[in-house]
C-alpha positions as CSV (number, residue, x, y, z in Angstrom):
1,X,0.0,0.0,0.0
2,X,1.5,3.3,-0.7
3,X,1.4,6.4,1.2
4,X,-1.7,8.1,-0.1
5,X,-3.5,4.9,0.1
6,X,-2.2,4.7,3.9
7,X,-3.3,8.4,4.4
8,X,-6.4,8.3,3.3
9,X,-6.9,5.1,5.7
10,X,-6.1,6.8,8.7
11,X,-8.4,9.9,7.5
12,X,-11.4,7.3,7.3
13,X,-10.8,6.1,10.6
14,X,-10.8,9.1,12.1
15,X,-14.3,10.0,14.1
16,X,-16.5,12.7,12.5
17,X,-18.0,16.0,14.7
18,X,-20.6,16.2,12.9
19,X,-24.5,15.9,14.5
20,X,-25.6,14.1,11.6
21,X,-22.8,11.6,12.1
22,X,-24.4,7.8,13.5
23,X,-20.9,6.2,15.0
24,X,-20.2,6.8,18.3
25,X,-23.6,8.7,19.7
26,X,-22.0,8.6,23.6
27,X,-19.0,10.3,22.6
28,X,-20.8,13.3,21.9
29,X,-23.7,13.2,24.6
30,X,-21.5,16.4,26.3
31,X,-22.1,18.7,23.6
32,X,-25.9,18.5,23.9
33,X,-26.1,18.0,27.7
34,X,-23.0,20.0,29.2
35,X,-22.3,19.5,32.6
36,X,-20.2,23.0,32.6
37,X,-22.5,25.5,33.3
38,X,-20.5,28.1,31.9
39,X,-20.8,26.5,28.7
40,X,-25.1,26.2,28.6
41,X,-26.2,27.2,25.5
42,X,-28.2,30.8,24.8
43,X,-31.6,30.9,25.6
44,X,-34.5,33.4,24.0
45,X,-33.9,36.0,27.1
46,X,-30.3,35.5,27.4
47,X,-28.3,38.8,28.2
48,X,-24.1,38.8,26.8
49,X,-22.0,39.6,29.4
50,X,-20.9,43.3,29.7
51,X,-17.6,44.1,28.3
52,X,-16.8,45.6,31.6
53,X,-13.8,43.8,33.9
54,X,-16.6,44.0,37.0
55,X,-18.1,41.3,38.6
56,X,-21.8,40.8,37.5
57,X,-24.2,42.1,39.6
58,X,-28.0,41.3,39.7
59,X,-28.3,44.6,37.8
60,X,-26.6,44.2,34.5
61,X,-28.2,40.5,34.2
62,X,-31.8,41.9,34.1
63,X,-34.5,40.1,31.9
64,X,-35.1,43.2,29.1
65,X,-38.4,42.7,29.8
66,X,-38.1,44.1,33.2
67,X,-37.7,47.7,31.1
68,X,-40.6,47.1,29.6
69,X,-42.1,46.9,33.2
70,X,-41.0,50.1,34.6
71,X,-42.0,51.7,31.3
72,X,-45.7,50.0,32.1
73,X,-45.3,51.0,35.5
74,X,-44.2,54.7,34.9
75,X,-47.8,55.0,32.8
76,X,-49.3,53.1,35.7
77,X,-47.9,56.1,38.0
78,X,-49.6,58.6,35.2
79,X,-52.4,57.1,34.8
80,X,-53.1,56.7,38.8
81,X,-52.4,60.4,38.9
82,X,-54.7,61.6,35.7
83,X,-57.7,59.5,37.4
84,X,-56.8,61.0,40.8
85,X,-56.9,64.5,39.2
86,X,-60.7,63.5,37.8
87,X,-61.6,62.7,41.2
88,X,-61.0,66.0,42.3
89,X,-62.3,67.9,39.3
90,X,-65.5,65.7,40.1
91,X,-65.9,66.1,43.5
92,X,-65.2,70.1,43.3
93,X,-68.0,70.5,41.1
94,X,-70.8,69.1,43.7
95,X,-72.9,71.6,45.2
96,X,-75.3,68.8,47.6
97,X,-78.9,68.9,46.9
98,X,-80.3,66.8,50.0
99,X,-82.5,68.9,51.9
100,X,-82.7,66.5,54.5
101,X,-80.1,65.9,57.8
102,X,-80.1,62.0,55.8
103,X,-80.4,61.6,52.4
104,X,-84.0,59.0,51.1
105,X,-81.9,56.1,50.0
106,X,-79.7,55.2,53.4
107,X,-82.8,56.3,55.5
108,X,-84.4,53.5,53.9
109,X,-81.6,51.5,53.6
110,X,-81.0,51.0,57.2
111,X,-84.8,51.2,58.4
112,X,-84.3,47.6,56.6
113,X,-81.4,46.9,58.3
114,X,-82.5,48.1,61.7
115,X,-79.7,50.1,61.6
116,X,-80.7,53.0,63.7
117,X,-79.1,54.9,66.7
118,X,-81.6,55.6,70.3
119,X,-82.0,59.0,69.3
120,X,-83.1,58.3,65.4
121,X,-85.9,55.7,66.3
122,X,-89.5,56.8,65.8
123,X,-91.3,55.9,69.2
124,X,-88.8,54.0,70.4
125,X,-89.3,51.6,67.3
126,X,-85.3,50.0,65.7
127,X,-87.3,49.7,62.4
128,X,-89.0,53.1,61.7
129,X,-87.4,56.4,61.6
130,X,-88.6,60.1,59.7
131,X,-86.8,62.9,57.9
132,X,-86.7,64.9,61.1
133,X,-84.5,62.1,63.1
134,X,-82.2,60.7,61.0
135,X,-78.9,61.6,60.6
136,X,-76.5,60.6,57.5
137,X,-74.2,58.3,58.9
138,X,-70.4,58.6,58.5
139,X,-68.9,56.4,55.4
140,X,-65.0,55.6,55.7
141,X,-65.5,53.9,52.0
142,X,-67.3,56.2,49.9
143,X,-66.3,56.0,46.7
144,X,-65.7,60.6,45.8
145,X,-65.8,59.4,42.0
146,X,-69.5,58.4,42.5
147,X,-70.9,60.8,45.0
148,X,-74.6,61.7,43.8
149,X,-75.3,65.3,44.5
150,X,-78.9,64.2,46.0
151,X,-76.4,62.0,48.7
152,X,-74.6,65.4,49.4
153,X,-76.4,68.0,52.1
154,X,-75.7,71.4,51.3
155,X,-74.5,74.1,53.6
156,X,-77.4,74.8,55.2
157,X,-78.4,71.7,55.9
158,X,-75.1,71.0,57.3
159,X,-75.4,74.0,59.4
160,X,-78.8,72.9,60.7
161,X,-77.6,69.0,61.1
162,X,-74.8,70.7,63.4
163,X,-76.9,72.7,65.4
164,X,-79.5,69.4,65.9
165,X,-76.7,67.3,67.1
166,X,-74.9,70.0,69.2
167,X,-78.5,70.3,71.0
168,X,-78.0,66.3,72.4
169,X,-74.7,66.9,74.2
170,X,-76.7,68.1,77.2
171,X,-79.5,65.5,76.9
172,X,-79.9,63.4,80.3
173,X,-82.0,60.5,78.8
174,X,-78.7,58.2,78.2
175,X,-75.4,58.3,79.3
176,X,-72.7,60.7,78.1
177,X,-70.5,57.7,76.0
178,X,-73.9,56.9,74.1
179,X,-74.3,60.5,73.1
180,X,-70.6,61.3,72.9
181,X,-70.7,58.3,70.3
182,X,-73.6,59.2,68.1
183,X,-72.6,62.9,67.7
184,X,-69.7,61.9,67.1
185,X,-70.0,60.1,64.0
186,X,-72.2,62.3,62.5
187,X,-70.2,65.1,62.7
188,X,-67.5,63.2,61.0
189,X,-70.4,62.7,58.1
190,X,-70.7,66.8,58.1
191,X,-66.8,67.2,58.2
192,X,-66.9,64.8,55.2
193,X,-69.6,66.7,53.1
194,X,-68.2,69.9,53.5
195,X,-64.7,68.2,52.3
196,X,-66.7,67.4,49.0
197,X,-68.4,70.5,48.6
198,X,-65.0,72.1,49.3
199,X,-66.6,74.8,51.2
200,X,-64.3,77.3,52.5
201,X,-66.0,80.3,54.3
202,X,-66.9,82.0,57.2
203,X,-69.4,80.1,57.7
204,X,-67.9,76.4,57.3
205,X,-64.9,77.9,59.7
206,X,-67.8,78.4,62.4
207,X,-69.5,74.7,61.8
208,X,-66.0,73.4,62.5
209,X,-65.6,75.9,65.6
210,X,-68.1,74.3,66.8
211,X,-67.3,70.8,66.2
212,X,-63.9,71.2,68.2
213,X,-65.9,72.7,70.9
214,X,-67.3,69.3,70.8
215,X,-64.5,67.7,71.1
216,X,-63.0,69.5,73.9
217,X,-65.9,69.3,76.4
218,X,-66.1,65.4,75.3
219,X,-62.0,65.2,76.2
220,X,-63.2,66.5,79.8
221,X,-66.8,64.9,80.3
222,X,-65.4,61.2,79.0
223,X,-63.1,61.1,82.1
224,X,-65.8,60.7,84.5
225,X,-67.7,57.9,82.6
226,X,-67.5,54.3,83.9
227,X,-67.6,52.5,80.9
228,X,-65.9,49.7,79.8
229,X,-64.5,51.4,76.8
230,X,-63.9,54.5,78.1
231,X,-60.4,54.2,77.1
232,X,-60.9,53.6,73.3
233,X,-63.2,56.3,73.2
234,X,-61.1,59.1,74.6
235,X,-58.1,58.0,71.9
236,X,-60.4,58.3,69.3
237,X,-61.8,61.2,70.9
238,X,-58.3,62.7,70.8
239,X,-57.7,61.8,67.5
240,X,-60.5,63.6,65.5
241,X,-59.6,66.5,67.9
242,X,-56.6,67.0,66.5
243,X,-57.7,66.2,63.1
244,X,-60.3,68.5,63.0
245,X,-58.2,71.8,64.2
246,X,-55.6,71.3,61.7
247,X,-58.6,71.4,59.3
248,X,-60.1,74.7,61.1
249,X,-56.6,76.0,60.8
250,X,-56.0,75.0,57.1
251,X,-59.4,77.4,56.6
252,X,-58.2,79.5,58.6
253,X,-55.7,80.2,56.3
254,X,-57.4,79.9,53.1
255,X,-59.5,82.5,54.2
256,X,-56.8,84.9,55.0
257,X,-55.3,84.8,51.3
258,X,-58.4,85.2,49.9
259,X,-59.6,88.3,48.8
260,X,-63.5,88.0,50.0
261,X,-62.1,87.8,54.2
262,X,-60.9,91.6,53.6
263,X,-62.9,94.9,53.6
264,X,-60.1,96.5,52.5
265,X,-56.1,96.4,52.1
266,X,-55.6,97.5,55.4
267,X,-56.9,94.8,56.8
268,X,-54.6,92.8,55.1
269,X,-51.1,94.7,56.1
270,X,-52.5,94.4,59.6
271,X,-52.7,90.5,59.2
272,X,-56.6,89.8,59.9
273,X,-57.4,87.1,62.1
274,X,-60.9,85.9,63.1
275,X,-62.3,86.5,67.0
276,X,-62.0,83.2,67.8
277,X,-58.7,82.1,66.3
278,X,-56.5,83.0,68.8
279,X,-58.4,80.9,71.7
280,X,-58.3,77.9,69.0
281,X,-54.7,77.9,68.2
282,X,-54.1,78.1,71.7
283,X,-55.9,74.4,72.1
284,X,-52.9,73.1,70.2
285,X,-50.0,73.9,72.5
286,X,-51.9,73.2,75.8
287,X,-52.6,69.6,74.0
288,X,-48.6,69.3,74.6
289,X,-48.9,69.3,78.1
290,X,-48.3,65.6,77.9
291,X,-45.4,65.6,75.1
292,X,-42.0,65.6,76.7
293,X,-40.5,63.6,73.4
294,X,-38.1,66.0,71.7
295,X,-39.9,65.4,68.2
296,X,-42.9,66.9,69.6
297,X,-40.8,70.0,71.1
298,X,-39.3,70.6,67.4
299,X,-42.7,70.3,65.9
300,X,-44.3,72.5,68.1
301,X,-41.5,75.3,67.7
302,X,-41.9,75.0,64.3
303,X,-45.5,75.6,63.9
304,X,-45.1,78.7,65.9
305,X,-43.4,80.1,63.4
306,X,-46.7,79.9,60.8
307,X,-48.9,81.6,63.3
308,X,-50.0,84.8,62.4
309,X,-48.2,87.6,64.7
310,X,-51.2,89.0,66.7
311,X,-52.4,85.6,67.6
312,X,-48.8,85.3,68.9
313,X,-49.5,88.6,70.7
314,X,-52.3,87.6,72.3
315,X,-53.3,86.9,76.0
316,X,-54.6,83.2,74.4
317,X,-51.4,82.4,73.5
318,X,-49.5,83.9,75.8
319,X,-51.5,82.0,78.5
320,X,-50.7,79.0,76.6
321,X,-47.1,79.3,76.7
322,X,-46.9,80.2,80.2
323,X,-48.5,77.3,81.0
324,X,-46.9,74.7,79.1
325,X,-43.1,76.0,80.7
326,X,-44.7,76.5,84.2
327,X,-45.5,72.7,83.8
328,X,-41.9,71.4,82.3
329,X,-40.2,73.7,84.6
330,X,-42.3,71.7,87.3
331,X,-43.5,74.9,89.2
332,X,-46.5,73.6,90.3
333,X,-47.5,77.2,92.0
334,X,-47.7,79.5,89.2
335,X,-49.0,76.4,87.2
336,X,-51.9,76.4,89.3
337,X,-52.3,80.0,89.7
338,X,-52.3,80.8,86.3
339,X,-54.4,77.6,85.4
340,X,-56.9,79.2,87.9
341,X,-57.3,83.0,87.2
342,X,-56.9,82.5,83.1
343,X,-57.9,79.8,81.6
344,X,-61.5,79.8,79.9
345,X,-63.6,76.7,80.1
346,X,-62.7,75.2,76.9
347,X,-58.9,75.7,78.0
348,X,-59.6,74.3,81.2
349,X,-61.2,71.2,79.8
350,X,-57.9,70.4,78.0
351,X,-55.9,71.2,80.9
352,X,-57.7,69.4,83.9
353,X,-56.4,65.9,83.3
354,X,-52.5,67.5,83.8
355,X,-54.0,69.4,87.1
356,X,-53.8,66.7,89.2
357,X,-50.4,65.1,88.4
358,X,-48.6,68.8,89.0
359,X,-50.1,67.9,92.3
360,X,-49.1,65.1,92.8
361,X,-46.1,66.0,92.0
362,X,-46.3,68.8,94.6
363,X,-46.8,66.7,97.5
364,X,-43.9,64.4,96.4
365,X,-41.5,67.5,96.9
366,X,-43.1,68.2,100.2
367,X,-42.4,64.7,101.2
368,X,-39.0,64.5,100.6
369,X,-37.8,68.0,101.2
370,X,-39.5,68.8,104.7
371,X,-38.1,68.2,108.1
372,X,-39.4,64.7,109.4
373,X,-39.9,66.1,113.0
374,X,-42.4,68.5,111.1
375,X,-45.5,67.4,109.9
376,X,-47.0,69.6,106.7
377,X,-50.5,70.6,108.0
378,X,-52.7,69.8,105.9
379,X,-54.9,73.1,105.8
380,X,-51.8,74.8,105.0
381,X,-51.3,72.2,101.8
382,X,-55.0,72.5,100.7
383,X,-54.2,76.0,100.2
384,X,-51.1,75.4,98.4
385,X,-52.9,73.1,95.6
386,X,-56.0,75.3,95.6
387,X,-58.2,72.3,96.9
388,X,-60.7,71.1,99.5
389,X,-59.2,69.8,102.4
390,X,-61.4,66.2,102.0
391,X,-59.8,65.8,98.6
392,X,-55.9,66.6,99.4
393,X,-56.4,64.0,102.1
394,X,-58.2,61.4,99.3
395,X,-55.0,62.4,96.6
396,X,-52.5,62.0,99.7
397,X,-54.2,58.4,100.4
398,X,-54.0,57.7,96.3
399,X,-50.0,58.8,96.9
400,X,-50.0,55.9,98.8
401,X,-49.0,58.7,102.3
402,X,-50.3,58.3,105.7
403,X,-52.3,61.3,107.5
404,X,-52.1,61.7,110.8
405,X,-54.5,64.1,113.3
406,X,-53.3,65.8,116.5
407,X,-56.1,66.1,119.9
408,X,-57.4,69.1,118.4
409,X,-58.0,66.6,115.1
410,X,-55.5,69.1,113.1
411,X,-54.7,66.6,110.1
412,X,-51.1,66.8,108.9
413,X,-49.0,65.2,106.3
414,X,-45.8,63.2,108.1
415,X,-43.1,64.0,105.5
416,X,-40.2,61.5,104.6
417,X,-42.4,58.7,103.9
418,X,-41.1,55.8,101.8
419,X,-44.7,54.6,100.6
420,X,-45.3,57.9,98.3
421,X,-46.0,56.6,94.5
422,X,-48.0,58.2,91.2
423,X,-50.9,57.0,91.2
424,X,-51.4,54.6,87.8
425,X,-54.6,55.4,85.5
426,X,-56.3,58.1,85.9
427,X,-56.8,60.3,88.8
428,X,-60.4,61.6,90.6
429,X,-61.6,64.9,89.4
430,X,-60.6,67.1,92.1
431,X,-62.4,70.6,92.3
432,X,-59.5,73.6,91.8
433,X,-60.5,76.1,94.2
434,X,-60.7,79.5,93.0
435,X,-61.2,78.9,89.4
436,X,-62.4,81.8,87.0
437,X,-64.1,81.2,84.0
């Protein structure tokens, strides 16, 4: 055999790479199934590797459909935003047309349901009510893209629904927590139309006047009720309080930049503020009595910069402010005398709960800073904390202190005791003598 013969031979012999090839099929099973996987073959959504010496990171090895996605979800965003935009150009165009305090359809609606309060039932009866006791109830999911203007009560009517429910707070028929709760869902229902109607006016600024007046005398009266879920109540209580003066000071506001508030341009270079603004804003710093957090300090120094200057200026205020340092300085005298001879009723009623403890805390100086041998009379103290002699011995005995009495039944403290604590919960309402309102 010669040597092309030979080579051509050996070529034959040789195994071929080709797929289409039928000798040897298990030679070749690791090209199809690699067991490398840096070697896998491309997929439909594979991504080549960056040209970049880096290591690969999670965000160069994104599917390409995931730009597709924040594309989609970019529109999303725009969309949301268009729609949300509707809403409001919806809603601002509603001027209510129910001339009742509850609109036909949920009167009916829940005379089927039996779902009436005590003081919407006709004769006493859960299934029948009339136009002149129901009130529209408040609706946390009402849907402001689908408000029917016949569903919607109109300023007067609101101002008439307020003035009906304002009339209950004194009623004596059922306890305070069952009329403290029914008013107080239905004035979230008024707070709630006016939001629709966006009414801003003198006359929506009184309605919600009134409605923290509400809430303030319910903050006071809901500390002397028994019931079970007293607690609940005044935290909710608290909480549309607060709510509903940073909406009386948002219209407030709105108000004052609008042209209609002002006879004339001197009234606004002499920054125009209504009667009853200054007594309202002052609500808001006595509600810190209880916030010792410095977020709350920061916050509140901060918000007196946005307050117009004569409501600074006034005696409001500045009775505010003096009380709220008289009580983080701890000086429980001028606390109390200023608490006493200043304070209106609706200040009072935010500032009673904090009475007490600046007594309390009183007595525990007295206890550990007089001479043992001493005993603190107790007339002498009743004078100091401006009560009854009766109820500094019942906040002594809550103190966990002793009193003792001499022959001549003289009642005095003994100081240095080691029993004195603050009482936990809330204190009995103690009378401060010498209050002027």
């Amino acid at each position: 055999m010669d040597d092309s013969t030979r080579r051509l031979q050996q070529r034959r012999n040789q195994p071929s790479f080709s797929s289409s090839s039928s000798t040897g099929p298990t030679r070749f099973r690791s090209q199809n199934f690699s067991t490398n996987p840096t070697k896998t073959t491309q997929s439909s959504n594979f991504v080549p590797r960056s040209n970049s010496t880096t290591a690969t990171t999670p965000n160069n090895t994104r599917n390409p459909g995931h730009i597709r996605n924040r594309k989609s979800e970019t529109y999303a965003g725009i969309n949301q935003q268009q729609e949300e935009q509707e809403a409001r150009e919806d809603v601002g165009s509603i001027i209510g047309t129910c001339p009742f305090m509850c609109p036909d359809g949920e009167r009916a609606q829940r005379e089927r349901l039996r779902d009436l309060a005590v003081f919407e039932r006709l004769h006493g009866d859960p299934r029948k009510t009339s136009p002149s006791l129901a009130v529209k109830k408040f609706c946390r999911t009402i849907s402001v893209k689908h408000v029917q203007a016949s569903d919607v009560r109109p300023l007067a009517v609101l101002e008439d629904t307020l003035n009906y429910l304002l009339n209950l707070l004194d009623s004596s028929e059922h306890p305070f927590e069952v009329v403290h709760d029914f008013i107080f869902d239905r004035t979230r229902s008024i707070r709630q139309d006016l939001s629709m109607q966006h009414i801003v006016n003198d006359r929506a600024i009184c309605m919600y006047e009134k409605m923290v007046k509400f809430h303030v005398i319910s903050h006071q009266r809901l500390r002397n009720c028994t019931s079970s879920s007293i607690s609940s109540l005044q935290y909710l209580n608290m909480e549309q309080l607060t709510k509903a003066l940073a909406s009386l000071y948002v219209l407030y506001e709105a108000n004052r930049n609008n042209n209609f508030v002002y006879e004339n341009e001197a009234n606004r270079n002499n920054n125009f503020v209504y009667e009853n603004e200054a007594q309202f804003r002052s609500f808001y710093v006595l509600l810190h009595l209880d916030s010792k957090n410095q977020q709350m300090e920061e916050s509140l120094s901060y918000w007196f910069r946005n307050v117009p200057s004569p409501v600074m200026k006034s005696k409001e205020m500045h009775f505010a402010r003096q009380v709220l340092r008289f009580y983080r300085m701890g000086n429980y005298k001028r606390f109390l005398c200023t608490v006493s001879t200043e304070s209106s009723y609706l200040q009072y009623c935010i500032i009673e709960p904090h009475v007490n403890e600046v007594r309390a805390l009183a007595i525990s100086y007295i206890n550990n800073c007089c001479y043992k041998l001493h005993p603190y009379p107790l007339e002498q103290l009743s004078k100091l904390l401006m009560m009854k002699e009766l109820d500094v011995e019942s906040l002594c005995h809550a103190c966990g202190l002793e009193i003792t009495s001499d022959d001549g039944e003289n009642k005095s403290l003994p100081t240095k005791q080691t029993t004195f604590s603050i009482p936990k919960g809330s204190l009995q309402s103690y009378e401060l003598v010498g209050l002027q309102q």
